[in-house]
Legacy VTK file of the C-alpha trace (Angstrom):
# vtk DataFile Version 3.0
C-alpha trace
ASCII
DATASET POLYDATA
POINTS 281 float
-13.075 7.168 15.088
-15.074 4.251 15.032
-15.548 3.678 11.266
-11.710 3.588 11.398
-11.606 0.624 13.817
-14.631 -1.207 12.166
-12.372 -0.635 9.009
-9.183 -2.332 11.074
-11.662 -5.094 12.690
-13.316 -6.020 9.642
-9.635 -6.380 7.713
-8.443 -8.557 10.459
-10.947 -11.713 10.118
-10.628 -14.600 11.953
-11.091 -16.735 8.699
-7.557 -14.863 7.793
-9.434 -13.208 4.352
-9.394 -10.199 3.229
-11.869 -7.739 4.561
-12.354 -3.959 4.588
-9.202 -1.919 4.062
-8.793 1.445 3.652
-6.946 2.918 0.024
-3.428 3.279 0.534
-2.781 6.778 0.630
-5.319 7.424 3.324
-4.362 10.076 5.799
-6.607 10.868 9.077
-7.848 14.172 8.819
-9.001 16.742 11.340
-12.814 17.317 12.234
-12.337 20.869 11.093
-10.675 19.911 7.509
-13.683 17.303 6.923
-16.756 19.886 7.692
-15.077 22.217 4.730
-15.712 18.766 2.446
-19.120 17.566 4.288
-22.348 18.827 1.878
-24.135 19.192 4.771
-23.886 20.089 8.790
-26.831 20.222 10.907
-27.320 20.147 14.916
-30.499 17.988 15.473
-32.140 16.053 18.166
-32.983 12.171 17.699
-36.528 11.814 18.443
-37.010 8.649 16.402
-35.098 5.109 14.834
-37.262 2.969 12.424
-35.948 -0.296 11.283
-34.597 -0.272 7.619
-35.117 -3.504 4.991
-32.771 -2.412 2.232
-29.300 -1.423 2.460
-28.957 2.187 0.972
-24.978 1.570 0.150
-25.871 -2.044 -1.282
-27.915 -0.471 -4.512
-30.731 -1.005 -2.056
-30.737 -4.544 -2.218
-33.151 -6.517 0.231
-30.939 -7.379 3.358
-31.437 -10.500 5.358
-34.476 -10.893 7.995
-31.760 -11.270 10.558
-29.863 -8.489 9.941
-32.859 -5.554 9.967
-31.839 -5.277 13.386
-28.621 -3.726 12.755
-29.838 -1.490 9.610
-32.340 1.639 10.845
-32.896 5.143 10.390
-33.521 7.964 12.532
-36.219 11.113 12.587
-34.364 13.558 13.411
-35.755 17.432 14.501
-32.845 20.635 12.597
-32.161 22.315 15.505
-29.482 24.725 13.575
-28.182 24.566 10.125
-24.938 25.610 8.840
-25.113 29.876 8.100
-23.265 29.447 4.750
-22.391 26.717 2.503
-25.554 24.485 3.359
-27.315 22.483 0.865
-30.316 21.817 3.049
-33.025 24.437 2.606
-35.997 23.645 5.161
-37.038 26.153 8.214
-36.236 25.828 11.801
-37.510 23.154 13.379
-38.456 20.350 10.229
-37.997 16.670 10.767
-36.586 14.671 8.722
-35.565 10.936 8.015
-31.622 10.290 7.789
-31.220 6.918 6.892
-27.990 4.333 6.137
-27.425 4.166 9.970
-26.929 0.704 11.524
-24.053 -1.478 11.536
-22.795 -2.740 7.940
-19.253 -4.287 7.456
-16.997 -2.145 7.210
-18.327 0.754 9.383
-21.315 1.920 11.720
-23.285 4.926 12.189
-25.294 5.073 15.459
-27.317 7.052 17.521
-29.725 6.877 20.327
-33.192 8.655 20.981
-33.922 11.974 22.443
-30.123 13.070 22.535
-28.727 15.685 20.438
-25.659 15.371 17.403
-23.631 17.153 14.849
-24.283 15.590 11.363
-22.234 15.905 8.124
-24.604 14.707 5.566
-24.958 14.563 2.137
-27.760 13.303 -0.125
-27.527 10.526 -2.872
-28.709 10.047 -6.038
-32.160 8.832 -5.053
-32.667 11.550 -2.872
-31.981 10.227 0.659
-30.084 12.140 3.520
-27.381 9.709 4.517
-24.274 10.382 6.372
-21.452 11.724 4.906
-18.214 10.243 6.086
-16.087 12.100 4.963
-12.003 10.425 4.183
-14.210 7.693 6.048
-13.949 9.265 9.535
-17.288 9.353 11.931
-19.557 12.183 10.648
-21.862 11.761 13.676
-20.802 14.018 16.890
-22.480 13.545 20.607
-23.085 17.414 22.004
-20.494 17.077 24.295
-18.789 20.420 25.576
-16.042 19.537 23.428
-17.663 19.159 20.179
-19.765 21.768 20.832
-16.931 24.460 21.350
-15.227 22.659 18.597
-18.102 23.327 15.934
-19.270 26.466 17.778
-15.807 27.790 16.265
-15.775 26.486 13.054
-19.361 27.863 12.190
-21.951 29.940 12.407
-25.061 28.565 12.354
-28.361 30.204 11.156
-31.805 28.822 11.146
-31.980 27.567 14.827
-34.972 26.855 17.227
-35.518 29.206 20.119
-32.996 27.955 22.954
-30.836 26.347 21.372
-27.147 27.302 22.315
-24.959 27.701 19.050
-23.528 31.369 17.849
-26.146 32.824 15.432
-24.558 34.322 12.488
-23.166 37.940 12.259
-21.816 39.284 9.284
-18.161 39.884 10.145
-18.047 35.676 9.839
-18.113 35.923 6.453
-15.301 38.326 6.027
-13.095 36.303 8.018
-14.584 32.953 5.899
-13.642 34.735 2.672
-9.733 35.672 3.758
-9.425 32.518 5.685
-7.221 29.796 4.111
-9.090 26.250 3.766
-7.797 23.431 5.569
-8.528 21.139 3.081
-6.900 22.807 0.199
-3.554 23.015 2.815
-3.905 18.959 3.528
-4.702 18.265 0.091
-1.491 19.618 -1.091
0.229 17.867 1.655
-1.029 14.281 0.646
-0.462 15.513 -3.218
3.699 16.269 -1.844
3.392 12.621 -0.136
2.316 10.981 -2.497
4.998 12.353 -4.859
7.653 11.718 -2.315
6.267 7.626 -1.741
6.027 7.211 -5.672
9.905 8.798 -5.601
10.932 6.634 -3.015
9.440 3.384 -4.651
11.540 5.008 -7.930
14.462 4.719 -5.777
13.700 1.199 -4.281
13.377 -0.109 -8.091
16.866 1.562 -9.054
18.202 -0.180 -5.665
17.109 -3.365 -6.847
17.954 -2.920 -10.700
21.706 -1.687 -9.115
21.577 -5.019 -6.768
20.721 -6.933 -9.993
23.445 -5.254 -11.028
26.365 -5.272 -8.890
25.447 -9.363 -8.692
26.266 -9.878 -12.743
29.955 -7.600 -12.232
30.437 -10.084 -9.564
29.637 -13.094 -11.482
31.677 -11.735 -14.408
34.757 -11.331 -12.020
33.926 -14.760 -10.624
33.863 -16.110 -14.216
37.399 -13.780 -15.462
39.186 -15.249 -12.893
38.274 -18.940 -13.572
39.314 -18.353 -17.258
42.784 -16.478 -16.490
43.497 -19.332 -13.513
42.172 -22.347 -16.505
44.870 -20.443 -18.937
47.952 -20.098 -16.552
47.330 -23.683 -16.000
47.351 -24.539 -19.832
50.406 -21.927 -20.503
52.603 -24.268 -17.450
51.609 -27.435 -18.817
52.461 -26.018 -22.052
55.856 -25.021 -20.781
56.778 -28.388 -19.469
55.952 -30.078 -22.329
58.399 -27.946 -24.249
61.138 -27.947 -21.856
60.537 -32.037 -22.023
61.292 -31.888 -25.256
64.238 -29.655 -25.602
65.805 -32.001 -22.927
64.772 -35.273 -24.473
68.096 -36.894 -26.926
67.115 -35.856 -31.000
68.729 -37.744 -34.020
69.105 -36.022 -37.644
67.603 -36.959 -40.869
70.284 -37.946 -42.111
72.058 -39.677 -39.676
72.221 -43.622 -40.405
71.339 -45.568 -37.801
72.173 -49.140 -39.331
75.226 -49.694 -37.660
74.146 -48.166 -34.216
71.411 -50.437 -35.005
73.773 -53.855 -35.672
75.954 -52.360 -32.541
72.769 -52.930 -30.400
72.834 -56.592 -31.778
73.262 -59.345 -28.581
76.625 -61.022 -28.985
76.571 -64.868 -29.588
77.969 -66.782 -26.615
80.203 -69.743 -26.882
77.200 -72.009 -25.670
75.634 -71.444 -29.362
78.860 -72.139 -30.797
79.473 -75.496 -28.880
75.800 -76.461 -30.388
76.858 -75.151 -34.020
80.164 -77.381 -33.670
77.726 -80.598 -32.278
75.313 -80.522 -35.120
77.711 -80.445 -37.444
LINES 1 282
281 0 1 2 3 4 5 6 7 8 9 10 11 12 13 14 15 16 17 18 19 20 21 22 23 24 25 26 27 28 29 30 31 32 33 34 35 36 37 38 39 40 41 42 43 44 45 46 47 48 49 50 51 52 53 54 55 56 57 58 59 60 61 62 63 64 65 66 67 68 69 70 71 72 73 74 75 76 77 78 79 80 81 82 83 84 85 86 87 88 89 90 91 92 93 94 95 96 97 98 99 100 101 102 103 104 105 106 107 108 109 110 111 112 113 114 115 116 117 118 119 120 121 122 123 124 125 126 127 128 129 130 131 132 133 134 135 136 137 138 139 140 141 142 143 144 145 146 147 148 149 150 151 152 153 154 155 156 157 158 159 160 161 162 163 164 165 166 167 168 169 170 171 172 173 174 175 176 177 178 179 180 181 182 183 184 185 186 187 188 189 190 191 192 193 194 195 196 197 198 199 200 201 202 203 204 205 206 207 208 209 210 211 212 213 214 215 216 217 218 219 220 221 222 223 224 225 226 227 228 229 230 231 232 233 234 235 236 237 238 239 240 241 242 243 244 245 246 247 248 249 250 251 252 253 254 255 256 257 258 259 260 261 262 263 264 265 266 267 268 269 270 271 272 273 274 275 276 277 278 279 280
């Protein structure tokens, strides 16, 4: 578990950027479903660690003098190998270098001398036994009781030094290998139905919005047909004053002549402009 937490420390910076994640449709898997994936399982003792200059996972780039004290590898002595399935082909016994241990950014692999491990490993492209973490989960294992009843039933192991304590192969293991169903494959298929059900339910999401979108225009619509029928019973009222104005306001015909009503609607002279007619004269 701890290349998951460096992966958690290293995304939570204190500089607030963004650091080491891990892909989005990661799911932890069991120690049992990642040895069916590792290349290569081993139980070997540590007797060495050498300091390493170049980071294997960096396209062996130099690395900085003050970091070769987190980068190292370790000699390590094959106690057992896997009975079936192995890649690694040397006798009982053989030391070898595993390198990429150390502490890098996003995860660490470490070990300590003269104590004994379970290794998944796996070799890259220039030929170098490296660890293989596997849906990046720890593929290093102290030989605790645990772990070793753990790996004790998941394998048999073949190849081991005198005194060692592991179950030696027998044939009926591979039987029961050959009719047993894989882990993996079963997890694999559960990610795959996941996955299908987190892309369906981000389909649904987008349809929730687009309906959202949706129901907001109807409203606005509505909003906007109501405005327009209130704007034309206004207009129709005004419209209907106006005319019942009219039919109430007095009309004249045509043809009516309004001459005398016109000389009726003359002022009348008083007898003060007569008295001033009579004085002139």
């Amino acid at each position: 578990m701890w290349i998951i937490l460096a992966f958690v420390l290293a995304a939570a910076r204190a500089d607030g950027s963004v650091g080491c994640h891990l892909p989005r449709d990661w799911r932890q898997q069991t120690d049992a479903c990642r040895a069916e994936l590792a290349q290569i399982i081993v139980f070997a003792k540590v007797l060495a660690l050498h300091k390493e200059f170049y980071n294997v996972y960096d396209n062996y780039l130099p690395v900085q003098a003050s970091d070769t004290e987190l980068l190292f590898s370790a000699e390590i002595e094959l106690l057992c190998d896997q009975a079936w399935g192995s890649m690694l082909e040397v006798p009982a016994g053989s030391r070898f270098n595993v390198t990429g241990l150390g502490y890098f950014n996003c995860f660490s692999y470490s070990v300590t001398k003269d104590n004994n491990y379970y290794f998944f490993l796996r070799m890259d492209d220039n030929y170098n036994i490296i660890p293989h973490g596997v849906n990046f989960q720890d593929p290093i294992f102290p030989d605790t009781a645990e772990n070793h009843r753990t790996f004790a039933s998941l394998f048999q192991y073949a190849n081991c030094t005198s005194g060692t304590q592991v179950h030696s192969y027998s044939p009926e293991w591979e039987a029961q290998e050959d009719s047993r169903l894989m882990c993996s494959a079963v997890q694999k298929a559960l990610f795959e139905e996941e996955e299908r059900v987190w892309t369906l339910s981000q389909k649904v999401r987008s349809l929730e919005k687009a309906n959202d979108h949706l129901r907001e225009k109807v409203k606005t619509m509505k909003r906007l047909l109501r405005q327009a029928q209130r704007e034309t019973t206004k207009e129709q009222q005004t419209l209907s004053l106006k005319k019942l104005y009219e039919s109430r306001k007095p009309q004249t015909h045509p043809d009516q002549d309004t001459t005398l009503d016109q000389r009726s609607q003359r002022p009348k002279k008083g007898p003060l402009q007569n008295a001033k007619k009579l004085d002139y004269k």
